[in-house]
C-alpha positions in Angstrom: 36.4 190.1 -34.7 38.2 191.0 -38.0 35.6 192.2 -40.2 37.6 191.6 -43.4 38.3 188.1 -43.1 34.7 187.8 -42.1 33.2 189.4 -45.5 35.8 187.9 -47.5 35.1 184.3 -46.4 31.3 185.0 -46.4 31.7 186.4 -50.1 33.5 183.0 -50.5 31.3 180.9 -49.2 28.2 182.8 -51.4 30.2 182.6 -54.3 31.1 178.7 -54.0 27.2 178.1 -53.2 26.3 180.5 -56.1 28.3 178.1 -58.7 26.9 174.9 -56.8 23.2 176.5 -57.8 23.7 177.6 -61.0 25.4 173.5 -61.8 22.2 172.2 -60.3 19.8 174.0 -61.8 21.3 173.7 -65.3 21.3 169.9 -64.6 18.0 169.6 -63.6 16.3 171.7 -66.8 18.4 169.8 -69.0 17.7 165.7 -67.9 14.5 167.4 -66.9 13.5 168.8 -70.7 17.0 169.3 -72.5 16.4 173.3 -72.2 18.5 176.0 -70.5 18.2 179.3 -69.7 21.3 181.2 -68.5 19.3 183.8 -66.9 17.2 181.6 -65.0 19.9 179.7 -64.3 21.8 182.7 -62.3 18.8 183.6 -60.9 17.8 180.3 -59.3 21.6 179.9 -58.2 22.2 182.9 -56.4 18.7 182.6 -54.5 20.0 179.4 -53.9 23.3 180.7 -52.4 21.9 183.4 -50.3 20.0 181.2 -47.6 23.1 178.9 -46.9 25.0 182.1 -46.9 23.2 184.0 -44.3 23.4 180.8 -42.1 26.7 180.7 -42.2 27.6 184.5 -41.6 25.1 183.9 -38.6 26.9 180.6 -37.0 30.0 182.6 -37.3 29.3 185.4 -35.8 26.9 183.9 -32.4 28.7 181.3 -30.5 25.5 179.8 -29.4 24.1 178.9 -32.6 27.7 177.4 -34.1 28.6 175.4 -30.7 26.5 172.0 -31.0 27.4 171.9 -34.6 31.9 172.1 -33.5 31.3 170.2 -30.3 30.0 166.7 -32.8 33.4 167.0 -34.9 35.7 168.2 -32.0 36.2 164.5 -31.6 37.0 163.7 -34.7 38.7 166.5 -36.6 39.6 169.1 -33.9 42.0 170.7 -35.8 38.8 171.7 -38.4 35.9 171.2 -36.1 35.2 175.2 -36.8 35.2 174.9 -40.3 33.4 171.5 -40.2 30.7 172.6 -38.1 29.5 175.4 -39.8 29.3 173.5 -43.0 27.5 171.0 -41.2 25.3 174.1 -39.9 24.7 174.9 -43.3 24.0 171.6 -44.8 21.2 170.9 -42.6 19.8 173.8 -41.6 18.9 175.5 -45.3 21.1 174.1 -48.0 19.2 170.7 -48.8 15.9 171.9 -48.5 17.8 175.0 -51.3 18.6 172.0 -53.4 15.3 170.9 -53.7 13.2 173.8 -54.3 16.3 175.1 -56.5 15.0 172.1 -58.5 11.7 172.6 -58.7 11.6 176.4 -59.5 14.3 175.8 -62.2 12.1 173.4 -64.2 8.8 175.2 -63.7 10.7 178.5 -65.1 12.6 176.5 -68.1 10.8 173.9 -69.0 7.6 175.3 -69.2 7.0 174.9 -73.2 6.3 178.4 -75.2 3.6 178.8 -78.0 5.8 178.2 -80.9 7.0 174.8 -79.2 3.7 173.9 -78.2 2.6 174.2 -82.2 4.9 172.3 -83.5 4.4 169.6 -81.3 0.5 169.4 -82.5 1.4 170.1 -86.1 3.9 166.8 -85.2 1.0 165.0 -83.5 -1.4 165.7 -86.3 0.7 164.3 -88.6 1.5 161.2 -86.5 -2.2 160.2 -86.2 -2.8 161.0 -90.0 0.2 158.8 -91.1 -1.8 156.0 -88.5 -5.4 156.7 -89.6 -3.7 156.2 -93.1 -1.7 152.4 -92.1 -5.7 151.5 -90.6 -7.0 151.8 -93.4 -4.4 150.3 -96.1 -4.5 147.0 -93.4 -8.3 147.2 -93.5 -8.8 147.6 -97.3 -6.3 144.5 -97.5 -8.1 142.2 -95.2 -11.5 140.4 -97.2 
């Protein structure tokens, strides 16, 4: 096995997966709450990448665990079916459920509102129901 091409294409592939995260998770905080955090971002993108990662360093390097996943595409795309069946290997053994707990742990570390937004959002509140309680009682001093 040529180690080199093997750590360079597994630094590829974590690196590829890496950028994937980080996209997702800045796209889920900001529909989510219109936040981002940079820092969690990275953080939630390379945990992200590391599962998928480890995957595919492991289908490449045992024959048994890559085989089912080359012998499906040989049929279709034999000159690829390698390539094809790892990332197969990857999609469905750790990347989707990544995607979805990428998700989730991104908005419960961004979105999670801090004291100063929390105050200003009861100071906005207060002043809300006072400008209502106010409207009430103008429409109920008009009515006989």
């Amino acid at each position: 096995m040529d180690w080199k091409n093997f750590g360079l294409s597994a630094l590829a592939v974590y690196a590829v997966m890496l950028g994937a995260g980080t996209l997702i998770s800045w796209i889920s905080t900001f529909f989510q709450c219109k936040k981002t955090s940079v820092g969690d971002h990275f953080k939630q993108g390379s945990i992200y990448a590391a599962a998928p990662t480890v995957v595919y360093a492991l289908g490449r390097y045992f024959e048994f665990i890559r085989t089912p996943f080359v012998n499906v595409t040989k049929g279709y795309f034999p000159e690829v079916a390698d390539i094809i069946g790892l990332g197969w290997l990857m999609v469905f053994s750790l990347a989707l459920p990544a995607t979805i707990w990428n998700i989730h742990q991104s908005e419960k570390a961004v979105c999670v509102p801090d004291v100063n937004e929390m105050a200003l959002f009861k100071t906005k509140m207060l002043a809300e129901l006072q400008i209502k309680e106010e409207e009430k009682a103008a429409n109920a001093a008009k009515k006989p």
